[in-house]
DRENTORRO-442317 format. One record per residue (C-alpha): residue number from 0; chain; x, y, z. Coordinates in steps of 0.02 Angstrom, whole numbers. Layout:
residues N
+-----+-------+--------+--------+--------+
|  nr | kette |   east |  north |     up |
+-----+-------+--------+--------+--------+
| NUM |     A |      X |      Y |      Z |
...
+-----+-------+--------+--------+--------+
END
This chain:
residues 113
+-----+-------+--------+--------+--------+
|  nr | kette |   east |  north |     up |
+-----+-------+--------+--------+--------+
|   0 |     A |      0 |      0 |      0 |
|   1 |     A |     69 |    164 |    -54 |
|   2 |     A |     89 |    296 |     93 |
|   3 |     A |     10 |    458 |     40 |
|   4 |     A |     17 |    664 |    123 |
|   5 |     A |   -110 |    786 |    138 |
|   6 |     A |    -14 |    965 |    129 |
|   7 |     A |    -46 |   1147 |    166 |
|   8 |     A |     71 |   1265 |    102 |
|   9 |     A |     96 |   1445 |    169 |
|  10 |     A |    118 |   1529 |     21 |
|  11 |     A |    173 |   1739 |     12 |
|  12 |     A |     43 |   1863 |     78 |
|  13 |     A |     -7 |   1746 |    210 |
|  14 |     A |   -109 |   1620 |     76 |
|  15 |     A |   -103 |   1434 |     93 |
|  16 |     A |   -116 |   1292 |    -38 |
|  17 |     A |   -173 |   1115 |    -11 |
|  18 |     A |   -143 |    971 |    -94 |
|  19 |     A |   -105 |    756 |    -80 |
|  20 |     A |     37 |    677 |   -154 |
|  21 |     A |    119 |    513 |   -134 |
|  22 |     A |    298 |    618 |    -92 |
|  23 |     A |    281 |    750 |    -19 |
|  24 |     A |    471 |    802 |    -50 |
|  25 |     A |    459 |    780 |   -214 |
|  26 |     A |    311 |    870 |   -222 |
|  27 |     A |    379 |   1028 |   -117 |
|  28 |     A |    530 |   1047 |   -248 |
|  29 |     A |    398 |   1061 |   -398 |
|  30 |     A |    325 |   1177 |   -284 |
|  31 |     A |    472 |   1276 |   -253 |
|  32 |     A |    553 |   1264 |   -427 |
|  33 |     A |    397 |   1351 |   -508 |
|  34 |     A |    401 |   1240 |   -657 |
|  35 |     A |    203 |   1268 |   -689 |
|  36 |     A |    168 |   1451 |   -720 |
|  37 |     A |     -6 |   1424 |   -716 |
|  38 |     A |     -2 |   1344 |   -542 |
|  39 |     A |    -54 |   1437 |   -379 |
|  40 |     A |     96 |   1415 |   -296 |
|  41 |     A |    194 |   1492 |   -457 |
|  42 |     A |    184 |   1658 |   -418 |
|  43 |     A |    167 |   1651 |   -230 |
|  44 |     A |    353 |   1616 |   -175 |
|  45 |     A |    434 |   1576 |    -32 |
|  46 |     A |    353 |   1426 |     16 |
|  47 |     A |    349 |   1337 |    189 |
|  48 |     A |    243 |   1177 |    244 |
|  49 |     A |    157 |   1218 |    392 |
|  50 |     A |     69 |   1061 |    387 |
|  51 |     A |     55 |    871 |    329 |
|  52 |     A |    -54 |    706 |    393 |
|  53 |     A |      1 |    550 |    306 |
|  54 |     A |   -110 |    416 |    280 |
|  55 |     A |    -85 |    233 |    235 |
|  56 |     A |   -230 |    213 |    144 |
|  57 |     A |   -255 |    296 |    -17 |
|  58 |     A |   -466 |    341 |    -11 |
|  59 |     A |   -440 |    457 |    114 |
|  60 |     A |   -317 |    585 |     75 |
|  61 |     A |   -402 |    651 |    -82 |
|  62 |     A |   -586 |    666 |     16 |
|  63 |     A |   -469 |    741 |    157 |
|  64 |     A |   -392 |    864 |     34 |
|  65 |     A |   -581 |    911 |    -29 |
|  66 |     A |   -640 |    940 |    162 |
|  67 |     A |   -480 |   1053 |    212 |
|  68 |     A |   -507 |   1172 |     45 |
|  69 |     A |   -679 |   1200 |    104 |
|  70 |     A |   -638 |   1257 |    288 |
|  71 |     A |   -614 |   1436 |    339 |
|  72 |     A |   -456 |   1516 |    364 |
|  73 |     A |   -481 |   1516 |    544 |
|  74 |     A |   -506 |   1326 |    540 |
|  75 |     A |   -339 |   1309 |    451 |
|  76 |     A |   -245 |   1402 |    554 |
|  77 |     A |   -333 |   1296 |    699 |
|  78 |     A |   -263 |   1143 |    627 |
|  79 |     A |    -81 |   1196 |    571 |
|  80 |     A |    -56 |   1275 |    731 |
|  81 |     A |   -154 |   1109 |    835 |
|  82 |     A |   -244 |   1218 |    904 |
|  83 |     A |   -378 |   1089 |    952 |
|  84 |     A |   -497 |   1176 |   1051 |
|  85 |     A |   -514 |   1311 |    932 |
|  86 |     A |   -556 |   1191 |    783 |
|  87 |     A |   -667 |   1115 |    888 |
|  88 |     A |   -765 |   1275 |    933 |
|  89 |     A |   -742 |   1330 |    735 |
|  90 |     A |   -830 |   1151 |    692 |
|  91 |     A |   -974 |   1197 |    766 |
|  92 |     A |  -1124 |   1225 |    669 |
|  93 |     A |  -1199 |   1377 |    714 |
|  94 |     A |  -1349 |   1401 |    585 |
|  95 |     A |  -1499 |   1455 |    636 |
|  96 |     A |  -1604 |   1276 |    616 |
|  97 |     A |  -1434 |   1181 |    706 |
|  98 |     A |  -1444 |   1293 |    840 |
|  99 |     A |  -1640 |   1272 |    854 |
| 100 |     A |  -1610 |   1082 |    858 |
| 101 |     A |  -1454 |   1090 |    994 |
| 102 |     A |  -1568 |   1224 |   1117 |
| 103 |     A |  -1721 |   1227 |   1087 |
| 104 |     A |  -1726 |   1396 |   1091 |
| 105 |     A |  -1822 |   1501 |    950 |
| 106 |     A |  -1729 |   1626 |    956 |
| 107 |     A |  -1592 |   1687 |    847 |
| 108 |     A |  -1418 |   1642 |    864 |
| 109 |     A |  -1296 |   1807 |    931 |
| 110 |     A |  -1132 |   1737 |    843 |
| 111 |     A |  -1187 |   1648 |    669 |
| 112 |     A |  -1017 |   1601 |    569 |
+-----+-------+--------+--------+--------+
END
């Protein structure tokens, strides 16, 4: 079975990238050599991995990748920084018909993120 890394990339002016690959080294120097000017990461130099989770089973990574690019920023910075408690609280749903269900109360949410 063929080990395999989610990444996030810190990219210039604060940005971050995510991706999977099966070599993650690898992958950073294509990264870092800019050989694809129509990549993200192209124009967005230096580079630094802030964070990687690798997984020994290859149909998780990719749905991993999917869930991470559709997190906030704050949930992001949550995770590269482990910063469990704060992902945690940012996991939360806090829509008005979750909140109904979790209180009970009819009234509206003060914080809805």
């Amino acid at each position: 079975m063929k080990k395999m890394f989610v990444y996030i990339l810190k990219c210039s002016a604060d940005s971050f990238y995510i991706g999977v690959t099966n070599n993650l080294e690898m992958r950073f120097v294509l990264h870092v050599n800019g050989i694809n000017k129509n990549c993200y990461t192209f124009s967005r130099q230096p580079l630094e991995i802030v964070f990687y989770e690798l997984f020994n089973d290859a149909s998780f990574p990719i749905r991993f990748e999917k869930k991470l690019k559709g997190w906030t920023r704050a949930k992001k910075i949550a995770l590269i920084s482990s910063n469990w408690e704060r992902l945690k609280e940012l996991s939360v749903c806090k829509n008005q018909s979750n909140y109904l269900n979790l209180t009970g109360n009819t009234s509206t949410p003060l914080c809805v993120t």
